[in-house]
C-alpha positions as CSV (number, residue, x, y, z in Angstrom):
1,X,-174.4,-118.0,171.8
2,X,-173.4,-114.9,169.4
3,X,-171.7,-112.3,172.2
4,X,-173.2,-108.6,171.2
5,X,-169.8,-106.0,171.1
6,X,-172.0,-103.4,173.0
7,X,-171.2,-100.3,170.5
8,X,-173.7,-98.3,172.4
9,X,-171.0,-98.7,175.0
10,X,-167.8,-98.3,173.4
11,X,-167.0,-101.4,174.5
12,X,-163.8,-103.0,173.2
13,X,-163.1,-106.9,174.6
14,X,-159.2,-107.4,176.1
15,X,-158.2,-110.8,174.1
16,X,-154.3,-110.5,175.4
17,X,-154.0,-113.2,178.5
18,X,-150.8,-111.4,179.4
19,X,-152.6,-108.2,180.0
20,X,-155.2,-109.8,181.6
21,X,-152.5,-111.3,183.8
22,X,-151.3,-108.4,184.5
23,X,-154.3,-106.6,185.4
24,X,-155.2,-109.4,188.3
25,X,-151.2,-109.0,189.6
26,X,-151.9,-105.1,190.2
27,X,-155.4,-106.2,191.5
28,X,-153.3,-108.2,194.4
29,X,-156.5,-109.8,195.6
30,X,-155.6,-113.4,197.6
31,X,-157.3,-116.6,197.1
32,X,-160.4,-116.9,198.8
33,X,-161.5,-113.2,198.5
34,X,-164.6,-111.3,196.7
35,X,-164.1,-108.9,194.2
36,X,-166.3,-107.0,191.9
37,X,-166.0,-106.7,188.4
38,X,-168.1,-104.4,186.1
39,X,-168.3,-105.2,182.8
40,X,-166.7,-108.9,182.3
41,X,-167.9,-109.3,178.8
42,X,-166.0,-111.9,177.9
43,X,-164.3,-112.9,180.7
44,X,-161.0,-111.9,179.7
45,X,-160.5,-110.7,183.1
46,X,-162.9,-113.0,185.1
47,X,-161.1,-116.5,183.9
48,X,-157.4,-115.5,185.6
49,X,-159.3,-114.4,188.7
50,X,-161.0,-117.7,188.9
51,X,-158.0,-119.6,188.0
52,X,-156.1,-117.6,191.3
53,X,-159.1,-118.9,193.3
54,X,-160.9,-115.3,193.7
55,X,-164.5,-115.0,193.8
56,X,-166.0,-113.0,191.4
57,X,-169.3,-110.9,191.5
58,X,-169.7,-109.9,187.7
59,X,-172.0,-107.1,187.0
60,X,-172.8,-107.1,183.4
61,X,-175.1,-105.2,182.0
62,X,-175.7,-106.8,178.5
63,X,-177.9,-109.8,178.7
64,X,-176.1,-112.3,176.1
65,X,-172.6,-111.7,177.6
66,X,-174.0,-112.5,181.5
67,X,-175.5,-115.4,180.0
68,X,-172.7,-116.7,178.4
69,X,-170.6,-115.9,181.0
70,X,-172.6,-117.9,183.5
71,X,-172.9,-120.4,180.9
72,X,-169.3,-121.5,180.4
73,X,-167.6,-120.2,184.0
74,X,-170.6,-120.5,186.1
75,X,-169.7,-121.8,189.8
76,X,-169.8,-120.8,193.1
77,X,-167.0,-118.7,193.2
78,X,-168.7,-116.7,190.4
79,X,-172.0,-114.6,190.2
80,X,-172.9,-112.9,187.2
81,X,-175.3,-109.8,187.9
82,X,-177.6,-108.5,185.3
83,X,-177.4,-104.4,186.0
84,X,-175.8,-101.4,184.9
85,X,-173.1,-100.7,187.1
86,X,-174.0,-97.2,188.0
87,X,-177.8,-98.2,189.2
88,X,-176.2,-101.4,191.1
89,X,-175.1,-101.3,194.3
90,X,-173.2,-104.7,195.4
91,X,-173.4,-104.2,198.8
92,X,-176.6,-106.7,199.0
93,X,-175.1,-109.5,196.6
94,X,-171.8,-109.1,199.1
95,X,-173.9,-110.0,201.8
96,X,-175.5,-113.2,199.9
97,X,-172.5,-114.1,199.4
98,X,-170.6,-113.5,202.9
99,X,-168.4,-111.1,201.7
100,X,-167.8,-108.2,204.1
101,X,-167.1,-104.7,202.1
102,X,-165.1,-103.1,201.2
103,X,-163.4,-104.8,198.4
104,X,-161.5,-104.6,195.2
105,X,-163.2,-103.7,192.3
106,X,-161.7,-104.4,188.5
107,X,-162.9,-103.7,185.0
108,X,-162.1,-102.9,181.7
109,X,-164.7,-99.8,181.5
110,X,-166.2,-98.8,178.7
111,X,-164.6,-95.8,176.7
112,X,-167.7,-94.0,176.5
113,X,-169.0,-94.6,180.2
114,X,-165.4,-94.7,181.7
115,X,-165.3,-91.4,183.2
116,X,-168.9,-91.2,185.3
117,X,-168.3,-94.9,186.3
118,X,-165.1,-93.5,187.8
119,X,-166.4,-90.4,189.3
120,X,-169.2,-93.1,191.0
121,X,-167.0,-95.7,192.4
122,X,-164.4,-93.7,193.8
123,X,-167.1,-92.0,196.1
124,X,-168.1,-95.9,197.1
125,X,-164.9,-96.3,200.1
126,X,-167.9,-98.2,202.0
127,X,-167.7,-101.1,199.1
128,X,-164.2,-100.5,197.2
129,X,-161.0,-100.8,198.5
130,X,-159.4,-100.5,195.8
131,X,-160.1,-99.9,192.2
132,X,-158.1,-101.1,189.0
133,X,-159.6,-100.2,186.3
134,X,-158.8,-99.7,182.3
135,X,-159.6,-97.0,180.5
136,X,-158.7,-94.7,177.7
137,X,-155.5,-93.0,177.6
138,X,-156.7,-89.7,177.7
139,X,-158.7,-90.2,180.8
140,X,-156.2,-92.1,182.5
141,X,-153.9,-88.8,181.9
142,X,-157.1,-86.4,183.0
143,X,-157.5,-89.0,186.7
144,X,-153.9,-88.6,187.1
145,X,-153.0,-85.3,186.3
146,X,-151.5,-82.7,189.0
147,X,-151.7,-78.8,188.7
148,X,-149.8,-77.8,185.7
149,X,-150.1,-80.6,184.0
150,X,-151.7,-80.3,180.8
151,X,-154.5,-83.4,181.7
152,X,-155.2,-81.2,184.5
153,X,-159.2,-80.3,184.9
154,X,-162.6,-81.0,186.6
155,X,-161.7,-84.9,186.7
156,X,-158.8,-84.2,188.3
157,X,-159.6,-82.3,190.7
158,X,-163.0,-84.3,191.7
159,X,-161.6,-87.6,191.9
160,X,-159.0,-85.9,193.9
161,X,-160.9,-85.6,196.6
162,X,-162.4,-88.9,196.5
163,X,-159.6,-91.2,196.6
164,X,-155.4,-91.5,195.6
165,X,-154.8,-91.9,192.1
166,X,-152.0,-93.2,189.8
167,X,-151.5,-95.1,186.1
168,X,-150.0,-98.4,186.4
169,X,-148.9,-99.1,182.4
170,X,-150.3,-98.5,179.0
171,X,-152.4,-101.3,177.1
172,X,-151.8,-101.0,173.1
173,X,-154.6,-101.7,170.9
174,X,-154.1,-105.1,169.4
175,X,-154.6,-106.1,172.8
176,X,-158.4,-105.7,172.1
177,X,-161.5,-106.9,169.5
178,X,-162.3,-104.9,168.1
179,X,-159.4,-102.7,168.0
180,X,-159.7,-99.5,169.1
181,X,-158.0,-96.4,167.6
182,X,-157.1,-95.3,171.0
183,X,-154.4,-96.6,173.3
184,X,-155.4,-97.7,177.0
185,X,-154.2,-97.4,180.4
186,X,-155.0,-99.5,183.7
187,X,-155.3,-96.8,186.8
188,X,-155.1,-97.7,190.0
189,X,-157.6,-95.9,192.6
190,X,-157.7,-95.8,196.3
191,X,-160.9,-94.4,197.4
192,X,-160.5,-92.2,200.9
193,X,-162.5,-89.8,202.8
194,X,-163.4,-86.3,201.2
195,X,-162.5,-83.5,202.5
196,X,-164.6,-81.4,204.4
197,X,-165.8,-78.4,201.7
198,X,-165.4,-81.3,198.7
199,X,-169.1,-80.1,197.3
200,X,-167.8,-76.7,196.9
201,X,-164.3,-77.5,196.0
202,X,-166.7,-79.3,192.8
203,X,-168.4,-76.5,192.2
204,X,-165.5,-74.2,191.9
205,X,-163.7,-76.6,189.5
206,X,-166.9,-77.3,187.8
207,X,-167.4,-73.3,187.0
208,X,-163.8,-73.1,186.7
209,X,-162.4,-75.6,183.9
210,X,-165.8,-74.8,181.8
211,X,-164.4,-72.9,179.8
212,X,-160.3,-73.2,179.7
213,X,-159.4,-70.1,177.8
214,X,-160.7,-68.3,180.4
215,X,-158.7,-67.1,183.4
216,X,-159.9,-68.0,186.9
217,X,-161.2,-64.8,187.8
218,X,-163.4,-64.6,184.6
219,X,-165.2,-68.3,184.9
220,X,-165.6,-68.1,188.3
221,X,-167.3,-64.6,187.8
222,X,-169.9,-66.0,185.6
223,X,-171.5,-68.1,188.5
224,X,-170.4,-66.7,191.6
225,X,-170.7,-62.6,190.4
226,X,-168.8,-59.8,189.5
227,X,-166.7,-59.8,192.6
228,X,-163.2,-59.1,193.3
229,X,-160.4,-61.8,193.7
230,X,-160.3,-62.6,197.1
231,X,-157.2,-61.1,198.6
232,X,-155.8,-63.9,200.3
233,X,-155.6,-66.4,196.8
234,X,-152.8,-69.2,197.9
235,X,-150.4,-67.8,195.2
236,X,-149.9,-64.2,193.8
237,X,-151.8,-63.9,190.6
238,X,-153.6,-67.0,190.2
239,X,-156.8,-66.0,189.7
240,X,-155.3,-64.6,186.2
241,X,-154.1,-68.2,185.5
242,X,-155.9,-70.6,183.5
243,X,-157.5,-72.9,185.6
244,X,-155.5,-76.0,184.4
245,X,-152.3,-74.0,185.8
246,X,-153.9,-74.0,189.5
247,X,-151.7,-74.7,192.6
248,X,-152.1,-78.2,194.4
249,X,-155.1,-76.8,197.3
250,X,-155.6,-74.3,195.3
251,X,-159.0,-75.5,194.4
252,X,-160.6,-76.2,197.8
253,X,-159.0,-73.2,199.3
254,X,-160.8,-71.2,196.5
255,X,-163.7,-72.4,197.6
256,X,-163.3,-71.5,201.2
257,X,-162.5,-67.8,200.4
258,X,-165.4,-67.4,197.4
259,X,-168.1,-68.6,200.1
260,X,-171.4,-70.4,198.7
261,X,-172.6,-70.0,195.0
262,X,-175.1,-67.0,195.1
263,X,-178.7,-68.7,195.5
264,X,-177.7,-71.8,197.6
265,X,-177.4,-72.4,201.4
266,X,-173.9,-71.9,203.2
267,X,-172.1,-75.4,203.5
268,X,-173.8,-77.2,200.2
């Protein structure tokens, strides 16, 4: 059975069994336990899982690579899931399965899907305990980033206040087929409780980082009014900083001070 490379995706298969190796050793899952993975493909990742005697729930969205995959590894400590990951939600299949939530969740994520997969699963604390998951460079660099830092932005920020983030090591590109023009990284994400005020914090960043040549005072004006800078900003001048160059809380507390976006209710 011919495997389809999902290009729609931006999918790119890991063929290096040390990565893969290495991947399941920052996973840490023991013997006996359920983890999720989105997007097996292949089974690059699902075989050394197996072999450590970890069930797998596989959620794969393309119908030739599920079938395949159930084909050759099928068993009871695998269950391959036809879905898109970001529709599915596991927590049924767990419970099939006797698996109580939260668990760990792996993947190698597609490069063009990677970031709003990330966004969704590290709002899921309920499922995921923890997430290790590969993805481009350049996002890895924009989920890690801290104030400052020239990753630093709206993905930063959000996932942020979603869960603890930090990259692990870099995968080069003859680890994959195809090869990719891009090099890799494998992030590790703890999801944790947001924040009280996390909606607006998002908003604020959202507005924020829209536009990056702008200063703070500027973007934010566009959607919250012509209004002053509130005089108790965290740190002297910041509002005539780029919004990349934001103070760790700065964000959230920025939110707090500028109140709710004109036209919606207090507290959303």
């Amino acid at each position: 059975m011919r495997a389809s490379r999902r290009p729609r995706l931006g999918q790119n298969f890991l063929s290096s069994p040390r990565t893969a190796s290495r991947i399941v050793d920052a996973l840490a899952a023991p013997a006996d336990s359920w983890v999720v993975e989105v997007g097996p493909g292949r089974g690059a990742l699902t075989r050394p899982l197996l072999s450590r005697g970890i069930r797998v729930l596989a959620v794969e969205i393309d119908a030739l690579l599920a079938a395949r995959l159930t084909a050759e590894l099928g068993s009871g400590s695998l269950r391959v899931v036809e879905e898109d990951a970001l529709r599915f939600d596991p927590a049924a299949a767990l419970a099939e399965a006797g698996a109580a939530p939260p668990v760990p969740l792996v993947a190698n994520l597609p490069y063009e899907s990677a970031t709003p997969m990330v966004r969704a699963f590290a709002r899921r604390r309920d499922l995921f305990s923890r997430l290790v998951v590969m993805v481009q460079r350049e996002v890895a660099e924009r989920i890690c980033s801290r104030p400052g830092e020239d990753g630093y932005g709206f993905l930063s920020v959000d996932v942020a206040l979603h869960a603890r983030a930090r990259r692990l090591f870099d995968v080069p590109p003859g680890d994959f087929t195809p090869r990719p023009k891009v090099v890799s990284s494998v992030v590790e994400l703890v999801p944790s409780a947001a924040p009280e005020g996390a909606a607006a914090a998002i908003a604020v960043a959202s507005a924020g980082f829209a536009v990056r040549r702008k200063t703070l005072t500027n973007a934010l004006g566009a959607v919250w009014g012509a209004r002053p800078p509130p005089r108790r900003w965290p740190a002297r001048g910041s509002c005539r900083r780029r919004g990349r160059r934001s103070r760790a809380g700065g964000v959230p507390r920025l939110a707090r001070l500028l109140g709710p976006r004109p036209g919606t209710a207090p507290g959303r």
